[in-house]
N, C-alpha and C positions, 0 to 999 in steps of 0.2 A: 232384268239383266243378270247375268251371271255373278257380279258381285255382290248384289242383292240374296243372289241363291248359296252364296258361299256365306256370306255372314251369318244367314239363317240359318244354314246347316250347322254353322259351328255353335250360335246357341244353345239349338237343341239336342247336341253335344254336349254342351256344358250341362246341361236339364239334364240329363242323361247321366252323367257322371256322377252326379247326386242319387239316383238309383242305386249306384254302383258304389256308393261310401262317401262320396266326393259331400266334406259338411256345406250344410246351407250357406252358412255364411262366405265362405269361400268362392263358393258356385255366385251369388249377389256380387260381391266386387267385380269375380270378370265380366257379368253381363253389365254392371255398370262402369264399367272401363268401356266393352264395347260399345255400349250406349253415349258415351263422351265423343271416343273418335267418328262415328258414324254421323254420315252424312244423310241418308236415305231416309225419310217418313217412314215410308214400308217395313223397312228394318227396325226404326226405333221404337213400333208399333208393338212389333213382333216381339221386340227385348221387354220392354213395359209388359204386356200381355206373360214374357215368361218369370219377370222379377214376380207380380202378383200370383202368379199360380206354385210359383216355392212356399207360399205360406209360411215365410220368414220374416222375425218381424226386422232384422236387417236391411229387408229390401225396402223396406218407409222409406229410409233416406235418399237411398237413391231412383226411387220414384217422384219425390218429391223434387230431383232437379230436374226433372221434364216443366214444370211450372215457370220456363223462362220465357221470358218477351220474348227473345229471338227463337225460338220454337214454332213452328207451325198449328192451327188449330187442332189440324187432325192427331198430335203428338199428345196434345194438352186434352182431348177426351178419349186416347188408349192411358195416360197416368188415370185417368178419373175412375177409370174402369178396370186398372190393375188395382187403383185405392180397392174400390169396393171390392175387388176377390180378394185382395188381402185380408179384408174384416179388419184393421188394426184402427183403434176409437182416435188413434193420434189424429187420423185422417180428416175427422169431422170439423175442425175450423178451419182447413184449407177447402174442404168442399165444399163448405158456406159461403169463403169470399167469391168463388165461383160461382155463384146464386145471381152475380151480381156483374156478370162480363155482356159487354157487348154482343157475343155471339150465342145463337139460339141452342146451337150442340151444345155447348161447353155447356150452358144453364139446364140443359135438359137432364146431361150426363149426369153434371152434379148433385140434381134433385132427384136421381131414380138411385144414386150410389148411397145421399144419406140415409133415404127411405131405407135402403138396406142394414147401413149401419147402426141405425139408429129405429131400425121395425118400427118405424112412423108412416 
């Protein structure tokens, strides 16, 4: 949907402005502003996916509040998998209670993200 395609654009807007001088940490807040208001899977997929590829260790925090109940599965293994492009070790006892969720993605996610953090 169009709003889907506007939010994404303005993203990688923001990603972009970080090219352009725009500091990390800065660029982190507003994608995790727009990650708060946003409704869409899709999009908050897309923000998680761009929080981890800043390779900011700012953006932990707000990866870390994609781990909510009321979050969708598929929200809860693009954080798992922005953890793991982040590299950041904070990651690794959040990715372990994950070892441990009812659903097969999540545990999968979890267990291919340590292996990376932890080159096990």
């Amino acid at each position: 949907s169009g709003d889907n395609d506007a939010c994404t654009d303005l993203a990688d807007h923001v990603v972009e402005m970080v090219t352009n001088g725009l500091p990390k940490p800065q660029a982190v807040e507003a994608l995790g502003k727009m990650f708060a208001m946003e409704s869409s899977v899709e999009v908050k997929s897309h923000l998680l996916e761009e929080l981890g590829d800043l390779e900011e260790p700012a953006a932990f925090d707000q990866i870390v509040k994609a781990f909510d109940s009321h979050q969708p599965q598929e929200v809860w293994v693009s954080a798992i998998e922005a953890l793991e492009t982040l590299g950041d070790q904070r990651a690794i006892p959040i990715l372990r209670q994950q070892l441990t969720d009812p659903d097969e993605e999540i545990r999968d996610a979890a267990d291919y993200a340590l292996k990376t953090l932890t080159g096990k």
